[in-house]
N, CA, C and O atoms as CSV, one atom per row, in Angstrom:
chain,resi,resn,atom,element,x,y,z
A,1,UNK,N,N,20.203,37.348,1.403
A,1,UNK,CA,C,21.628,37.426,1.454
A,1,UNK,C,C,21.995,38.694,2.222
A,1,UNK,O,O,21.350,39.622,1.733
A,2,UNK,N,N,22.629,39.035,3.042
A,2,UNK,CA,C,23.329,39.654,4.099
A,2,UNK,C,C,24.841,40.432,3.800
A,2,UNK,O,O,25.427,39.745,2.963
A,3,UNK,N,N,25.296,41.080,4.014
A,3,UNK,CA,C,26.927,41.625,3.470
A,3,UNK,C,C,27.293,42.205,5.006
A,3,UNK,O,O,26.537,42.911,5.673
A,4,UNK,N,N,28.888,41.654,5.489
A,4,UNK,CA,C,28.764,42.500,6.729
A,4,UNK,C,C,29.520,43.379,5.992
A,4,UNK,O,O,30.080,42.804,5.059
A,5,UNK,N,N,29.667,44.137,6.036
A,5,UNK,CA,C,30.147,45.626,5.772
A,5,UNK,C,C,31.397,45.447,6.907
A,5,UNK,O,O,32.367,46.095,6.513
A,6,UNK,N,N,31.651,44.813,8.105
A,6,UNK,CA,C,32.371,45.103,8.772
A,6,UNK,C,C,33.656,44.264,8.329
A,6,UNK,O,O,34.770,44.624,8.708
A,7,UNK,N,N,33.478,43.104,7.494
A,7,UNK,CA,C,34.540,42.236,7.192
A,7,UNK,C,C,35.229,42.700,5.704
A,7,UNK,O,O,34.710,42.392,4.631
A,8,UNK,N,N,36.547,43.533,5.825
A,8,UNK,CA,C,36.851,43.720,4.778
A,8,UNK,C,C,37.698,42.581,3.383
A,8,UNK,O,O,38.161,42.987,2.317
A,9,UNK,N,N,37.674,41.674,3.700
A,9,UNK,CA,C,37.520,40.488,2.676
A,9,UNK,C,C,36.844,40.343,1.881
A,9,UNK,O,O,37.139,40.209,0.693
A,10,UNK,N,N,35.362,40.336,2.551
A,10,UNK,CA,C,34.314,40.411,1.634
A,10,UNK,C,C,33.835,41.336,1.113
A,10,UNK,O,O,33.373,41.267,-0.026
A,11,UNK,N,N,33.834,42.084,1.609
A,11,UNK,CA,C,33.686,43.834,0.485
A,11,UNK,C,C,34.987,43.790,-0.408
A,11,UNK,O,O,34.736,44.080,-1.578
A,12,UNK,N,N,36.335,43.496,-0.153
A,12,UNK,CA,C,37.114,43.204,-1.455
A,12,UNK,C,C,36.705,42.384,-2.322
A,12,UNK,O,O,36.654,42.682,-3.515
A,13,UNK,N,N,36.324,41.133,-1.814
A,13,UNK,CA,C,35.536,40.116,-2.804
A,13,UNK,C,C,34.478,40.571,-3.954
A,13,UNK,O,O,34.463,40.385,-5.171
A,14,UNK,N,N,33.495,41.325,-2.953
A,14,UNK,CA,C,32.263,42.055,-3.417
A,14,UNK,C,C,32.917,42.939,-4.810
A,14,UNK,O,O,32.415,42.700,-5.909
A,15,UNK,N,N,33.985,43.903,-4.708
A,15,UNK,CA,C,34.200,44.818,-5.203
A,15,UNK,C,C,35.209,44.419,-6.217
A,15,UNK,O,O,35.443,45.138,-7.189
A,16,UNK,N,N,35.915,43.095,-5.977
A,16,UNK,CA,C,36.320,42.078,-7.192
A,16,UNK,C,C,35.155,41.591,-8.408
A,16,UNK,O,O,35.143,41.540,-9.638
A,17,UNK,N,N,34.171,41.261,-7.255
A,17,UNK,CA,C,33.363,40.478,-8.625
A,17,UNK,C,C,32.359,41.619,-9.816
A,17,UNK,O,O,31.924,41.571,-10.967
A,18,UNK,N,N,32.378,42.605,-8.610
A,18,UNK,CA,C,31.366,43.589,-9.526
A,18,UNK,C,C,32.428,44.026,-10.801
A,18,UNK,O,O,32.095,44.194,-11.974
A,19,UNK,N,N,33.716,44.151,-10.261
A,19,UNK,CA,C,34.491,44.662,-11.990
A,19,UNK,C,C,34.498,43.723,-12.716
A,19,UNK,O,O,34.588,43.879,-13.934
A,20,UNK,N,N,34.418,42.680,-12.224
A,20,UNK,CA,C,34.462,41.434,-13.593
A,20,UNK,C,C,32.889,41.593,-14.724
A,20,UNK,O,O,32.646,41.087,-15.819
A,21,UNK,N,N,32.136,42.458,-13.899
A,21,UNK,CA,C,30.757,42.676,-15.098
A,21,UNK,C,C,30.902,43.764,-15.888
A,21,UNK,O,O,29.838,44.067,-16.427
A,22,UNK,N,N,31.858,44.503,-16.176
A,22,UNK,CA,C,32.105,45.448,-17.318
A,22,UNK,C,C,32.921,44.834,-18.037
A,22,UNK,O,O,33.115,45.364,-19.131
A,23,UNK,N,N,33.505,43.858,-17.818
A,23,UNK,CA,C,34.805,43.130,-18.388
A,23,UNK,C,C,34.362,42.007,-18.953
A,23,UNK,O,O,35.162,41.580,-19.785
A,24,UNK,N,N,32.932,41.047,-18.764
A,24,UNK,CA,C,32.321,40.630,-19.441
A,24,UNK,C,C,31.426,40.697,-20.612
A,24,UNK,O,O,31.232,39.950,-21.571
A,25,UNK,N,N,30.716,42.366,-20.050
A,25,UNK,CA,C,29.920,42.691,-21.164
A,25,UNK,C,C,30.779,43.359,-22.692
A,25,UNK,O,O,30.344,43.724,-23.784
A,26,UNK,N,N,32.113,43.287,-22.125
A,26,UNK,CA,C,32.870,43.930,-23.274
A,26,UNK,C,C,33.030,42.736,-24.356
A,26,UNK,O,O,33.068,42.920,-25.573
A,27,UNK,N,N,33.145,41.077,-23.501
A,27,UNK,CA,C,33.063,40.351,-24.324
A,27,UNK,C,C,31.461,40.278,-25.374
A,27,UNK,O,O,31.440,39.411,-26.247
A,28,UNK,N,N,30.786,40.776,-25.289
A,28,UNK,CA,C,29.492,41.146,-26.345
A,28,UNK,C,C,29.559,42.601,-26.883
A,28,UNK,O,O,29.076,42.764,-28.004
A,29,UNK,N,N,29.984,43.473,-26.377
A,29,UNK,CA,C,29.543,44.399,-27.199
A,29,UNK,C,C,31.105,45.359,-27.620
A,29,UNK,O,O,30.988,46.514,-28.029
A,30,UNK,N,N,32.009,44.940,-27.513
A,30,UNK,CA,C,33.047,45.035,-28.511
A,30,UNK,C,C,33.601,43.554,-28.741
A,30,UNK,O,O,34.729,43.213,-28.385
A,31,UNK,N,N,32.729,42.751,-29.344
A,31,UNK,CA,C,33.691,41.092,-29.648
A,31,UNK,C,C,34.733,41.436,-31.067
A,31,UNK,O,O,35.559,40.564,-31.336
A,32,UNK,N,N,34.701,42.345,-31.709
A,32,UNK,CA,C,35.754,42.690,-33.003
A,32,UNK,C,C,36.925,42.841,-31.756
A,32,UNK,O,O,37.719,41.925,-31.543
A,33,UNK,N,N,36.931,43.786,-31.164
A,33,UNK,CA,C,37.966,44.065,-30.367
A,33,UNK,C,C,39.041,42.913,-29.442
A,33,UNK,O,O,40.233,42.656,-29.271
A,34,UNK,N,N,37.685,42.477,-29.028
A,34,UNK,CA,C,37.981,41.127,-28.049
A,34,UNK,C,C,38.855,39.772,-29.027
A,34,UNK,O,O,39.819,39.106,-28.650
A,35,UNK,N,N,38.305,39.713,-30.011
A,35,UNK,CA,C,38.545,38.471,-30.507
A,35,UNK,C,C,39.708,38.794,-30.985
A,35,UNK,O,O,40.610,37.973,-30.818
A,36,UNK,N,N,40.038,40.168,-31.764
A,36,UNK,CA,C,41.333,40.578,-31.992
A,36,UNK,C,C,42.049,40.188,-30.910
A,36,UNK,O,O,42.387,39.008,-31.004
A,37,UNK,N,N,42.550,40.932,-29.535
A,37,UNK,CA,C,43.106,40.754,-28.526
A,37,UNK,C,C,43.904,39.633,-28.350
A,37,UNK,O,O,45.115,39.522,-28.160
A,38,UNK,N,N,42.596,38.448,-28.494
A,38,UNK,CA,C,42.910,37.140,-27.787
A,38,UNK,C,C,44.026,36.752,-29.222
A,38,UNK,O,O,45.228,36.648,-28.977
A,39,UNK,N,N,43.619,36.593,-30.407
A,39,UNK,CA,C,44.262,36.638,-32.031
A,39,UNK,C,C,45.509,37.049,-31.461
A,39,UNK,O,O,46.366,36.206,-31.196
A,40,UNK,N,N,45.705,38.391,-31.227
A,40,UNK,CA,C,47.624,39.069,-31.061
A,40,UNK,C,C,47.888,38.092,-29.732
A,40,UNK,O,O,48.800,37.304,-29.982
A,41,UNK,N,N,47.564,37.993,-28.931
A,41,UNK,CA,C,47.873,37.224,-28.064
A,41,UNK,C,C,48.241,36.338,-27.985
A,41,UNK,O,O,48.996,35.975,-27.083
A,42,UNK,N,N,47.845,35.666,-28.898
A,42,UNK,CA,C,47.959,34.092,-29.197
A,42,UNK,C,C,46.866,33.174,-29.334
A,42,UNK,O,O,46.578,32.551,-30.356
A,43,UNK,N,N,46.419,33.147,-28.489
A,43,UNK,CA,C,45.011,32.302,-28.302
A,43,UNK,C,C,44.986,31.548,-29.147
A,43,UNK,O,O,45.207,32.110,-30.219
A,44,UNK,N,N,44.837,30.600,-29.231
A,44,UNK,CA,C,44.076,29.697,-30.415
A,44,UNK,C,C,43.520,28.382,-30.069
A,44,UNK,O,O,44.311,27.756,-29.363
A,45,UNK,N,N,42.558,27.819,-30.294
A,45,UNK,CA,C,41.092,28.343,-31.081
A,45,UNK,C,C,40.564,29.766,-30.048
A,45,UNK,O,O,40.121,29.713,-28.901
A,46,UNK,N,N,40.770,30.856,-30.816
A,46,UNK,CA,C,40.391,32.001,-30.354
A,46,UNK,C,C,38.978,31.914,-29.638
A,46,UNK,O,O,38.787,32.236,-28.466
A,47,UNK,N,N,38.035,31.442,-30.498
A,47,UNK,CA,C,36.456,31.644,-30.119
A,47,UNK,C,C,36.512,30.423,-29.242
A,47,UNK,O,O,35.361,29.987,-29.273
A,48,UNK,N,N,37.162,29.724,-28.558
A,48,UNK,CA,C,37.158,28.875,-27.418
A,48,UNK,C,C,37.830,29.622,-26.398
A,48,UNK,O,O,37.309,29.516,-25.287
A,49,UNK,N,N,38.904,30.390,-26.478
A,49,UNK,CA,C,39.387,31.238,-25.128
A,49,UNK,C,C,38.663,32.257,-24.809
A,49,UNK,O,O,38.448,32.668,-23.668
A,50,UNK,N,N,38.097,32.879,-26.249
A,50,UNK,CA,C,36.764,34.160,-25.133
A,50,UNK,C,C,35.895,33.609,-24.565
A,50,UNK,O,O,35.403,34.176,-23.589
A,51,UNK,N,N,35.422,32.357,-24.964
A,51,UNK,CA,C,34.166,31.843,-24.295
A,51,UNK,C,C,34.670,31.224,-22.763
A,51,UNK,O,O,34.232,31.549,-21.659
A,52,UNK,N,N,35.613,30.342,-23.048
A,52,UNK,CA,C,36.034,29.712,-21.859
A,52,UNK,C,C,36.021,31.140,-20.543
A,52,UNK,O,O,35.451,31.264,-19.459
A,53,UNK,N,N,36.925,31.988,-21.316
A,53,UNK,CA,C,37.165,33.652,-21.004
A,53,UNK,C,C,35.928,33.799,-19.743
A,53,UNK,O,O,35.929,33.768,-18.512
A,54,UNK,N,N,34.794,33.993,-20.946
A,54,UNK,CA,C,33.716,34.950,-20.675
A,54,UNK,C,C,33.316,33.579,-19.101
A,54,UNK,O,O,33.093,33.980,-17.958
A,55,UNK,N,N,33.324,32.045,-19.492
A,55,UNK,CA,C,32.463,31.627,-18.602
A,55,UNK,C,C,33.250,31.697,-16.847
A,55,UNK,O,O,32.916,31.981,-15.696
A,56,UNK,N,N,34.494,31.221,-17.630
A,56,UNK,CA,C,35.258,32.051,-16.052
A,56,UNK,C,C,34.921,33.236,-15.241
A,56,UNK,O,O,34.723,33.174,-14.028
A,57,UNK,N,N,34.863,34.255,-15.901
A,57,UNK,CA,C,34.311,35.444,-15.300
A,57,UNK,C,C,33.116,35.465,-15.263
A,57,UNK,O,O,32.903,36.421,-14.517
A,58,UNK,N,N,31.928,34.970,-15.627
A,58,UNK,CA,C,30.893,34.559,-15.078
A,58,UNK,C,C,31.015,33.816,-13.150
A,58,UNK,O,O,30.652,34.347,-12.101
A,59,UNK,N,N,31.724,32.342,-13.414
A,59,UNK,CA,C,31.827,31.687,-11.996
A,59,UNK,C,C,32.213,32.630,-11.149
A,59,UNK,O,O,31.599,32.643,-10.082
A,60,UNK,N,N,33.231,33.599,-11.332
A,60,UNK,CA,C,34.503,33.981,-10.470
A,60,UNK,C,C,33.037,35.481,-10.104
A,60,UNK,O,O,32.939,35.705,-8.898
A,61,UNK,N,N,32.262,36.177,-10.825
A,61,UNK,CA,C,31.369,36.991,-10.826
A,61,UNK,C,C,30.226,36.578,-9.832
A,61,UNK,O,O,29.675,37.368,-9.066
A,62,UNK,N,N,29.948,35.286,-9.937
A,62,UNK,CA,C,28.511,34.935,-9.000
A,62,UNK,C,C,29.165,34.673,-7.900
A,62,UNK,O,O,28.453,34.934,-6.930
A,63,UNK,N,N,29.975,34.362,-7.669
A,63,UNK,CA,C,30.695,33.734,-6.488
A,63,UNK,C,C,31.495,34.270,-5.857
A,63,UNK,O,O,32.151,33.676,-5.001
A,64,UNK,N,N,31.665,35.857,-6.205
A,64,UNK,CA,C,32.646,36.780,-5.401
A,64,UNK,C,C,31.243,37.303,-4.927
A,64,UNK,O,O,30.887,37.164,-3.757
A,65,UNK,N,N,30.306,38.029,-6.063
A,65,UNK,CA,C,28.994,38.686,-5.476
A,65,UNK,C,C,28.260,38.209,-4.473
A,65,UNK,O,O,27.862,39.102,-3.725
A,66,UNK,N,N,27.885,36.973,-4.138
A,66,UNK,CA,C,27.063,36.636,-3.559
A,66,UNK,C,C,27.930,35.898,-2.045
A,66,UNK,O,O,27.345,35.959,-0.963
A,67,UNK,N,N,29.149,35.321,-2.130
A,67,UNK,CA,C,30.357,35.594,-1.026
A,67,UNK,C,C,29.853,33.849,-0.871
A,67,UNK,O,O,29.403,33.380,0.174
A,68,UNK,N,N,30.036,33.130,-2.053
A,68,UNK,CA,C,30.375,31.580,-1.827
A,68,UNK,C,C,31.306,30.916,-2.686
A,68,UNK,O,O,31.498,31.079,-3.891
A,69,UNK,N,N,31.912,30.059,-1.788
A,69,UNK,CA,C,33.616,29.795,-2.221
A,69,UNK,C,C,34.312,30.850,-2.502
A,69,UNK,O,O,34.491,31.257,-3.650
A,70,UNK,N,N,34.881,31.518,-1.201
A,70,UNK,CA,C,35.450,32.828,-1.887
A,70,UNK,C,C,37.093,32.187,-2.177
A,70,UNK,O,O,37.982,32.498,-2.969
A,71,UNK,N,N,37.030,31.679,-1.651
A,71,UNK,CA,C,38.380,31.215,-1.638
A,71,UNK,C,C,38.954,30.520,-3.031
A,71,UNK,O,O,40.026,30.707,-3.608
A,72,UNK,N,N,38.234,29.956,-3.240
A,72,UNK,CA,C,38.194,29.077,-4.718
A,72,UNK,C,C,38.099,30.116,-5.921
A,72,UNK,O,O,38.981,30.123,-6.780
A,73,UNK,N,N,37.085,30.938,-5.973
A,73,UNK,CA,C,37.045,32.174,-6.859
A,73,UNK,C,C,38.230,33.323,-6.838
A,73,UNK,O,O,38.611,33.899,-7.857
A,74,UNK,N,N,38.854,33.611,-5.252
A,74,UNK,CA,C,39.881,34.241,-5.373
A,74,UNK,C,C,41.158,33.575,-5.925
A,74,UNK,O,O,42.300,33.967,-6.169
A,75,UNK,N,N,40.569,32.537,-6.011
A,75,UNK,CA,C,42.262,31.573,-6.552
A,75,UNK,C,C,41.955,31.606,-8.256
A,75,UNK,O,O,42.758,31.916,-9.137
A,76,UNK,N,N,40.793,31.261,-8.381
A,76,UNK,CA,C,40.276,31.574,-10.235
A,76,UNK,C,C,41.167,32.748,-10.445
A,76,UNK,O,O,42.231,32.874,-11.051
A,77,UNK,N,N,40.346,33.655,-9.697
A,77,UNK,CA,C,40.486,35.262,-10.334
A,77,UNK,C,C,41.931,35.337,-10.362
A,77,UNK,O,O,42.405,35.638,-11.458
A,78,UNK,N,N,42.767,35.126,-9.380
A,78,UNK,CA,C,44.160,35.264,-9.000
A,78,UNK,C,C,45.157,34.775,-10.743
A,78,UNK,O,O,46.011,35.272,-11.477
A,79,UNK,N,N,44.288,33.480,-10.647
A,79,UNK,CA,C,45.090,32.963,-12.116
A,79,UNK,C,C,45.147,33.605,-13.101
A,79,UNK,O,O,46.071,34.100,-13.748
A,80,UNK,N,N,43.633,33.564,-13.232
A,80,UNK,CA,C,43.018,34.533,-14.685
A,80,UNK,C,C,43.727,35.866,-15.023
A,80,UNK,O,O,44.347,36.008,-16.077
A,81,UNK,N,N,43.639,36.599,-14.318
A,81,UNK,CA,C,43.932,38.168,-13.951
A,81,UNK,C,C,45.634,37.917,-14.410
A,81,UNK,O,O,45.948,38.449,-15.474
A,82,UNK,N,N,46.453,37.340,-13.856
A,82,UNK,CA,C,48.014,37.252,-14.475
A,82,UNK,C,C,48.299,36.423,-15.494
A,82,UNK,O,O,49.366,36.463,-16.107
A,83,UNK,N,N,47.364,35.628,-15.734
A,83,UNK,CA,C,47.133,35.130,-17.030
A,83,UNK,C,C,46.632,36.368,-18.587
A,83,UNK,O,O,46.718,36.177,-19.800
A,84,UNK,N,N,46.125,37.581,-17.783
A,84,UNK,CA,C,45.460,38.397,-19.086
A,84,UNK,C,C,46.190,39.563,-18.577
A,84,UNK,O,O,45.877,40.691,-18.959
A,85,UNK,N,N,47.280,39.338,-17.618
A,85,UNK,CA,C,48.135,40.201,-17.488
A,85,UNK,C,C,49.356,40.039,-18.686
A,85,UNK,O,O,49.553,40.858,-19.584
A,86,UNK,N,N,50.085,38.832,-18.476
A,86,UNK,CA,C,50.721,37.835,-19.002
A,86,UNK,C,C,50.440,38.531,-20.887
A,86,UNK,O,O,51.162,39.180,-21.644
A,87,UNK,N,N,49.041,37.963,-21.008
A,87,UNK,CA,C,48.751,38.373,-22.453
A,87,UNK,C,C,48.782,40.009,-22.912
A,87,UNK,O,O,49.163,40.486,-23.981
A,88,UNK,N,N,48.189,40.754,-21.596
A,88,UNK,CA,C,48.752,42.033,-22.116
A,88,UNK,C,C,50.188,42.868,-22.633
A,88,UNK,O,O,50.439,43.539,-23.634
A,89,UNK,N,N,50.952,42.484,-21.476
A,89,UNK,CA,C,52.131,42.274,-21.939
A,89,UNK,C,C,52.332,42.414,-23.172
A,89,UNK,O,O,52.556,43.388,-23.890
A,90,UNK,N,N,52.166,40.696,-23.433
A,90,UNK,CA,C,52.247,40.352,-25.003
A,90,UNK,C,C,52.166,41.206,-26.339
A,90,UNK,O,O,52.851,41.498,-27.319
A,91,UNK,N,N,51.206,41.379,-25.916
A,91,UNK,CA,C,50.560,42.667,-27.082
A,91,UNK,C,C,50.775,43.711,-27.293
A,91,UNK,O,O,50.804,44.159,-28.439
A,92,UNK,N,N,51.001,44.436,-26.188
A,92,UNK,CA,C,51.330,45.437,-25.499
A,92,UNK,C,C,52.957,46.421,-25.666
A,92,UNK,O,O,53.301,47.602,-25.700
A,93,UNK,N,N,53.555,45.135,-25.730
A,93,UNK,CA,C,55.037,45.221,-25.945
A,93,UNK,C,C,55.718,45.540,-24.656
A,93,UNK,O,O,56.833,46.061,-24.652
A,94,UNK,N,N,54.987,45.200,-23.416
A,94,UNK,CA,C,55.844,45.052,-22.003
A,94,UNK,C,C,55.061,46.482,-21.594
A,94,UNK,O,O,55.234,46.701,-20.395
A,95,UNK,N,N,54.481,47.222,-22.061
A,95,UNK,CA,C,53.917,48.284,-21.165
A,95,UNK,C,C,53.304,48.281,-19.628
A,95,UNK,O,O,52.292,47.618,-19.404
A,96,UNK,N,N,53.801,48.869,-18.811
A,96,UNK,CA,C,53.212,48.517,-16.989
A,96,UNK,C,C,51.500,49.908,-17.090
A,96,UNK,O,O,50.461,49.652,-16.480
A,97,UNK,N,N,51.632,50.921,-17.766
A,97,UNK,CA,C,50.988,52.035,-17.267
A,97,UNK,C,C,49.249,51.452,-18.051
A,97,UNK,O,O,49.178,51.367,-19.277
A,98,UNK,N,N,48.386,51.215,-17.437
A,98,UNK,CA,C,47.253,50.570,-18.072
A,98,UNK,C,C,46.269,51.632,-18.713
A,98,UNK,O,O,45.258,51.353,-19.357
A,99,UNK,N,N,46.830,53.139,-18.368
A,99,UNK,CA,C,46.244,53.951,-19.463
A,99,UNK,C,C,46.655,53.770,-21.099
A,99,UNK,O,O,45.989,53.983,-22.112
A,100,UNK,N,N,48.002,53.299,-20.918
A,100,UNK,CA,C,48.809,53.493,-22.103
A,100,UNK,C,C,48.620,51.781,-22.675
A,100,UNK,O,O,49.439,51.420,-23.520
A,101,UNK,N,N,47.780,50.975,-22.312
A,101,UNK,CA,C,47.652,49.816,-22.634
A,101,UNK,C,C,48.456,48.416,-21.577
A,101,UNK,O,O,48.327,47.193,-21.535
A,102,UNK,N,N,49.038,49.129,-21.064
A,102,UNK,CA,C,49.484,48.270,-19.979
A,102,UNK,C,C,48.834,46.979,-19.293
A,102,UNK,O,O,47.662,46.737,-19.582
A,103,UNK,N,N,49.394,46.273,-18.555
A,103,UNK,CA,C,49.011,45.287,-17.657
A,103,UNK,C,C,48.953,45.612,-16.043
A,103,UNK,O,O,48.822,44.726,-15.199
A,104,UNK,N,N,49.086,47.224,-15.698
A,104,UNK,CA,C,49.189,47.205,-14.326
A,104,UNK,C,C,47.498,46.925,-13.577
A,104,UNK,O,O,47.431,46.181,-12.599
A,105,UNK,N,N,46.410,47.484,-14.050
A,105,UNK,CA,C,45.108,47.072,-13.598
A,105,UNK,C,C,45.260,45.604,-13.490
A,105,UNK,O,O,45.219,45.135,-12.353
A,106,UNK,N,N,45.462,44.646,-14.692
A,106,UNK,CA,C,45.535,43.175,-14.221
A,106,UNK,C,C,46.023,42.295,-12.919
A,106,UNK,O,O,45.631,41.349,-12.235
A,107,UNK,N,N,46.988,43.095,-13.002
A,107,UNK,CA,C,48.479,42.842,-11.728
A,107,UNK,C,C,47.385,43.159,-10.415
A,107,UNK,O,O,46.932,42.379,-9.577
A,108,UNK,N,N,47.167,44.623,-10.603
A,108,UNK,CA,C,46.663,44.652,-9.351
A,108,UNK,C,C,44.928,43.923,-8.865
A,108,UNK,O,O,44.567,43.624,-7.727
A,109,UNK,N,N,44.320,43.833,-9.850
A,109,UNK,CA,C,43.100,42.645,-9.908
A,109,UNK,C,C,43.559,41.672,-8.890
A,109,UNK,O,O,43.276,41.612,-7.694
A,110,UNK,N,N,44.583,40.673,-9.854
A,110,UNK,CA,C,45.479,39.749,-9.590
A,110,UNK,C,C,45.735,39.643,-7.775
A,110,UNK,O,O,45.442,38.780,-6.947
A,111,UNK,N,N,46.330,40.798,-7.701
A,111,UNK,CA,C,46.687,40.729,-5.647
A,111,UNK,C,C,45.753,40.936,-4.786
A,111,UNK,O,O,45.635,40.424,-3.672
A,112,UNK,N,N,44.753,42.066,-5.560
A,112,UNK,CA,C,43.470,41.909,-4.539
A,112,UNK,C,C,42.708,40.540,-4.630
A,112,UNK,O,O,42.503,40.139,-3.484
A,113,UNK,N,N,42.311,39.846,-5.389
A,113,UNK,CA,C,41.877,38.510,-5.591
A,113,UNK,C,C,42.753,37.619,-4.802
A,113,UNK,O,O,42.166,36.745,-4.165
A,114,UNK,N,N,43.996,37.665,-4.721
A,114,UNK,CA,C,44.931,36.860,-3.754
A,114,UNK,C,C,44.686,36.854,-2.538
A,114,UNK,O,O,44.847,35.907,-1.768
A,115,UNK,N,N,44.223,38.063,-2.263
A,115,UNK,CA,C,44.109,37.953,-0.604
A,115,UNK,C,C,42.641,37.676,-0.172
A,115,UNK,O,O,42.316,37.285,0.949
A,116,UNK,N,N,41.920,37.892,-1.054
A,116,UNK,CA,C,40.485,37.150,-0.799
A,116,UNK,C,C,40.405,35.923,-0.996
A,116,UNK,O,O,39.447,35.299,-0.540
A,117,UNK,N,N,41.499,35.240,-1.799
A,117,UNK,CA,C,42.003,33.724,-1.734
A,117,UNK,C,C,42.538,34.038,-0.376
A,117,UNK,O,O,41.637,33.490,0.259
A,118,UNK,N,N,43.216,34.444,0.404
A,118,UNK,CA,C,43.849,33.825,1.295
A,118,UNK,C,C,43.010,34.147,2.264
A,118,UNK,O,O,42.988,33.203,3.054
A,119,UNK,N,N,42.397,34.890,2.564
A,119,UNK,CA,C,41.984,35.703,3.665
A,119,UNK,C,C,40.231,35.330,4.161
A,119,UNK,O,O,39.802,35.569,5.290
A,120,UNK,N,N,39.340,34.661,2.950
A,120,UNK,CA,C,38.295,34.534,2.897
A,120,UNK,C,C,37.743,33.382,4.101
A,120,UNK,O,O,38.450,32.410,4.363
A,121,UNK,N,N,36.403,33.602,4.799
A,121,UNK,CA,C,36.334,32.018,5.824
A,121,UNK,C,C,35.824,31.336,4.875
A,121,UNK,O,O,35.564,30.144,5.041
């Protein structure tokens, strides 16, 4: 596998999918936390949205990394990302600042993933 370094799509792609692997492993090694989350959120059947969760960010993870279907994965990620924006919110009580619990990291996930949806060959 090859990376041009010169096409910046795919180094956004690249640099999309690698954050989705801290954001997965959180689904295992804080799941009290996680499962809460999805709980205030709404979710329900909870232990079906982290999993569904986790396997999404799996696809959207192999397939930004390795730079196949980017387009399809940037449209996943695009959803997902304002979808757990959406839920932050929720929880959150409308906070934008993502130190303070916010949804702005999501948001911006969200637009960089958009343009690797749009932009990807």
């Amino acid at each position: 596998m090859t990376y041009d370094f010169n096409d910046p799509i795919r180094l956004l792609g690249l640099i999309c999918g690698l954050a989705y692997i801290p954001h997965s492993v959180a689904k295992f090694t804080a799941r009290e936390g996680v499962f809460g989350f999805f709980q205030a959120a709404g979710f329900r059947p909870v232990a079906v949205f982290v999993y569904f969760s986790l396997l999404v960010e799996i696809i959207v993870t192999v397939c930004m990394i390795l730079g196949v279907f980017m387009s399809y994965a940037g449209a996943l990620s695009t959803v997902f990302m304002l979808t757990a924006a959406l839920a932050v919110i929720k929880v959150s009580h409308g906070k934008w600042m993502w130190n303070l619990g916010g949804c702005e990291y999501h948001v911006f996930w969200a637009l960089c993933s958009a343009i690797v949806m749009l932009h990807a060959r």
